[in-house]
C-alpha positions in Angstrom: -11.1 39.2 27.0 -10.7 36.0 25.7 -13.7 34.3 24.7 -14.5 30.5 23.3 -17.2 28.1 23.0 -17.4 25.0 25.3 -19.1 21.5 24.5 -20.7 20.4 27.7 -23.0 17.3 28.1 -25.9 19.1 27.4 -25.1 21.1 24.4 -22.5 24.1 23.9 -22.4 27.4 25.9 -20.1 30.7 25.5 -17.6 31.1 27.9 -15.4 33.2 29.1 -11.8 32.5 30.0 -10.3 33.9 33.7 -6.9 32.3 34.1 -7.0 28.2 34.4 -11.0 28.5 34.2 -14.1 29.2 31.7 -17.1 30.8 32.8 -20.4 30.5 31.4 -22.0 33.6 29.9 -25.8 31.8 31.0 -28.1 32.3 28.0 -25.4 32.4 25.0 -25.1 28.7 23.3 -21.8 29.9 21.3 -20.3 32.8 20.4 -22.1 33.8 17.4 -25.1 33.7 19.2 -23.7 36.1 22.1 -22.1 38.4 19.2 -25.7 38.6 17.3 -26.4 40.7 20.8 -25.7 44.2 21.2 -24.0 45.3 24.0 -22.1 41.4 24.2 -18.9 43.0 25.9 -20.5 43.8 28.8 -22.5 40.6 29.1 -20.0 38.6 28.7 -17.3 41.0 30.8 -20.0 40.4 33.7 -20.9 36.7 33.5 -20.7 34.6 36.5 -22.1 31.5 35.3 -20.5 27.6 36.1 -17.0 27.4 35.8 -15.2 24.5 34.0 -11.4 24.1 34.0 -9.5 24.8 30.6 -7.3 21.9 31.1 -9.0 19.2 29.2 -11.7 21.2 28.1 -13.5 20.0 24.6 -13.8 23.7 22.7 -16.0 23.8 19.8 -15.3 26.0 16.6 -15.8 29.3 18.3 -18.2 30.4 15.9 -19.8 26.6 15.2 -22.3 28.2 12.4 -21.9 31.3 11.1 -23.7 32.9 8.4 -20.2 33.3 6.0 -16.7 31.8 6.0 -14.9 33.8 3.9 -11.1 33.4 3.1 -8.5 34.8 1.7 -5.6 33.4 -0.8 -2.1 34.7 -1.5 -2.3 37.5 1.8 0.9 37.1 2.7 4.0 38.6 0.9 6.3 35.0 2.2 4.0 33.3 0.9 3.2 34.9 -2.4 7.0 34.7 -3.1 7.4 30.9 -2.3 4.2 30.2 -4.9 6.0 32.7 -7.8 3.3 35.3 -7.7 3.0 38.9 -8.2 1.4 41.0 -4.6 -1.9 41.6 -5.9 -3.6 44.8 -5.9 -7.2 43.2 -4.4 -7.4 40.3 -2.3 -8.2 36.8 -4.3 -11.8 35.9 -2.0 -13.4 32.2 -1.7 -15.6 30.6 0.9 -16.2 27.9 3.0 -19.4 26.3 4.9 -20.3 25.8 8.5 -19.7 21.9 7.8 -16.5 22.9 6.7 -15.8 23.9 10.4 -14.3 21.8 12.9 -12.8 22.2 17.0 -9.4 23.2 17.9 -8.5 19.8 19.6 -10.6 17.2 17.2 -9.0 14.8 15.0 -9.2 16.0 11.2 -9.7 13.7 8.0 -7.5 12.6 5.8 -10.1 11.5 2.6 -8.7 8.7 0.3 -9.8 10.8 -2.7 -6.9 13.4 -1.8 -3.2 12.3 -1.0 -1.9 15.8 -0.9 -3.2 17.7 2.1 -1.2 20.0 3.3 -1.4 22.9 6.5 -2.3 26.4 6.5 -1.8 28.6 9.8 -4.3 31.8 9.3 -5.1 34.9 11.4 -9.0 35.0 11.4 -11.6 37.7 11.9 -14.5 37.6 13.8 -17.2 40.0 13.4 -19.0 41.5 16.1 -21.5 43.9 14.1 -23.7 44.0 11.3 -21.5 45.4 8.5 -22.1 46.9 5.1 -20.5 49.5 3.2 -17.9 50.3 6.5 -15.3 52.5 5.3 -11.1 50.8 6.1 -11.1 53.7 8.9 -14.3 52.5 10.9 -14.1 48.8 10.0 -12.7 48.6 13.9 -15.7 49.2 15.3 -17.0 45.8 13.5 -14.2 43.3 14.6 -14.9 41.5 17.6 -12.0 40.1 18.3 -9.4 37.5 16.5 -9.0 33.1 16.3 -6.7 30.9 14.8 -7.8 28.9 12.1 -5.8 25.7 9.8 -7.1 26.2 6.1 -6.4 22.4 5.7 -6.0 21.9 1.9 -7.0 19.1 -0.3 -4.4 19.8 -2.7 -4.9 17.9 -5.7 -8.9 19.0 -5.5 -7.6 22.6 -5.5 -5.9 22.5 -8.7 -8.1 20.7 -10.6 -9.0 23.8 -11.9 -8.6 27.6 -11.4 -11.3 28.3 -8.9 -9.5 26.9 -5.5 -13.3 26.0 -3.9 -13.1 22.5 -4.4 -9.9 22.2 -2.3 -10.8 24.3 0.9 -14.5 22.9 1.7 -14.3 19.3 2.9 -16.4 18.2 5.9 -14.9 19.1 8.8 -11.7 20.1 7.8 -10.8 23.3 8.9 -10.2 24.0 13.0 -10.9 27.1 14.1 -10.3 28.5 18.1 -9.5 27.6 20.7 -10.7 31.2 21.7 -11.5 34.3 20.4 -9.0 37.6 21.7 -10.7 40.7 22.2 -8.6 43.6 19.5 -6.9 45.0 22.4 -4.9 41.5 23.3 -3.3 41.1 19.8 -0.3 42.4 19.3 0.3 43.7 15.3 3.4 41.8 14.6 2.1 38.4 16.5 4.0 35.4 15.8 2.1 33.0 13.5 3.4 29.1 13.9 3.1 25.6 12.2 4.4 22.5 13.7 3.7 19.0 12.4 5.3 16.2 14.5 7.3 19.1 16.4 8.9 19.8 13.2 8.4 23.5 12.6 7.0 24.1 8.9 5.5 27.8 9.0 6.7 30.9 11.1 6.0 34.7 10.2 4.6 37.4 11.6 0.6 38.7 11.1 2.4 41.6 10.0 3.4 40.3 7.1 -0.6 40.7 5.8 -0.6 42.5 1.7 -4.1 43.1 3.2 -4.7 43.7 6.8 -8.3 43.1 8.6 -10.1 46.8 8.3 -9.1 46.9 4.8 -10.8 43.1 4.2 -13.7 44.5 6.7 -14.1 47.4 4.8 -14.1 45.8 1.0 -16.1 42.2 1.4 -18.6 44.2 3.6 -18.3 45.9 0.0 -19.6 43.5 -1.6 -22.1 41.3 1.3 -23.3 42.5 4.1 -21.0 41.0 7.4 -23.0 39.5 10.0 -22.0 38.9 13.9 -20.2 35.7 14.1 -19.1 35.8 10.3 -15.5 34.6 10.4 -12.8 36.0 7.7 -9.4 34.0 7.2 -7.0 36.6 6.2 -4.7 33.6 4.6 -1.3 31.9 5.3 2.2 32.8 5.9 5.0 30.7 4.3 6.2 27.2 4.8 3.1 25.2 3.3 3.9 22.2 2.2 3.5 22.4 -1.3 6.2 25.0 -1.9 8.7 23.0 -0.7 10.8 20.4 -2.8 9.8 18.0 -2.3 6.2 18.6 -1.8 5.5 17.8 1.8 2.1 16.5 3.4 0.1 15.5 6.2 0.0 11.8 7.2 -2.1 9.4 9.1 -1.3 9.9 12.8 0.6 13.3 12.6 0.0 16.0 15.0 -0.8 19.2 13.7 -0.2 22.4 15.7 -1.1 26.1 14.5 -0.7 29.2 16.9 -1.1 32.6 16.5 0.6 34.5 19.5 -1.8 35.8 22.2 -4.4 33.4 20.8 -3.5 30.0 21.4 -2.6 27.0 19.5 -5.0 24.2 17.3 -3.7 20.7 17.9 -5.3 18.4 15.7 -4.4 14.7 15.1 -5.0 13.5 11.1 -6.3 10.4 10.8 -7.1 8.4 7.7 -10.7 8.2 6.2 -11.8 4.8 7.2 -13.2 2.9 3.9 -16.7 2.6 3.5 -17.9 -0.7 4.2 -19.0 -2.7 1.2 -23.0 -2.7 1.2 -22.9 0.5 3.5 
């Protein structure tokens, strides 16, 4: 199944996507509120709610407030290369907020304070059970399916210092969707993609992953208990921007497009913060 959350005049609902059309799963407001349910595979597998076309349709985050965001740095051996770093025995953790989160099609914010932002295309986990403690063998059984998410960076905020926090939280910053893919649609060695301006900048393989979803399932859940609708960037293939020489980085009016194959594709337009208006 392919699932996603829609914004509709009178608020959001989960949907379900059959072909060109989304279907209302009546009762659900988004996804992490249908995922909180048990038995949400067969609700949402027999919904027969309104129908809305996907052409055109304005998706919200898929998960527009969930209970964690956690991320992942340095998860891919490309990438870890291209920054001069050793593959790391445990994965390097941070968070972000449900501000932080933003839809797959809305424009994303270029702040004055930051002239370095750069791209991040990231296979992301979505849980579909309350986990704690799962072993790497039944961390499966937790995963409700997979989105695409762009771990927009503020660059010069991330290195201020050694903790990367700073960098990764802005408001509204980070699109996630456009839908969520059941386990069973994603293929292991999917194609992950960055275009900005139709230039290609990142393209690997979500088989590239040091650490690999069950294994992140298994250890956060660890360390905090996983909640439905708690999403888990697994981190970035290479091709970011500031590897390259010379550093390259988003720009007022660029499109931004991130795909993961099988999922679907963010397309986000960056636009610069508009100053504050003196007195404001």
């Amino acid at each position: 199944m392919k699932l996603a959350t829609l914004r509709t005049s009178s608020g959001t609902i989960a949907v379900r996507q059959d072909g060109d059309v989304f279907v209302e799963i009546d009762g659900y407001a988004d996804l992490g509120k249908l995922f909180a349910q048990e038995g949400w595979e067969q609700i949402a597998a027999a919904a027969q709610g309104a129908q809305h076309s996907v052409e055109g349709a304005d998706l919200a985050a898929v998960v527009p407030a969930p209970s964690k965001v956690l991320c992942v740095g340095l998860n891919y051996a490309s990438h870890i290369t291209e920054m001069g770093r050793d593959l790391p025995e445990y994965p390097t953790l941070f968070a972000k907020f449900a501000e932080t989160l933003t839809g797959p099609y809305d424009d994303v914010e270029l702040p004055e304070a930051d002239p370095a932002i750069d791209w991040e295309a990231e296979l992301t986990v979505v849980i579909g059970k309350k986990a704690r403690r799962v072993s790497e063998a039944e961390a499966g059984e937790y995963i409700a399916g997979y989105t695409v998410a762009n771990d927009i960076s503020m660059r010069s905020y991330q290195f201020r210092t050694k903790e990367w926090l700073q960098g990764k939280m802005w408001e509204a910053s980070t699109p996630v969707g456009p839908v969520v893919v059941t386990p069973d649609e994603l293929a292991t060695d999917a194609a992950i993609t960055t275009e900005v301006d139709g230039q290609q900048m990142q393209v690997g393989s979500i088989g590239d992953l040091v650490h690999g979803p069950e294994f992140l399932v298994s250890y956060i859940s660890e360390i905090i208990t996983l909640n439905p609708g708690d999403l888990i960037l697994t981190g970035t293939t290479g091709g970011v921007g500031r590897a390259r020489t010379p550093e390259v980085y988003i720009t007022d009016g660029q499109t931004v497009k991130t795909g993961i194959e099988g999922i679907g594709e963010l397309v986000n337009v960056a636009r610069a913060q508009v100053p504050a208006t003196a007195g404001a």
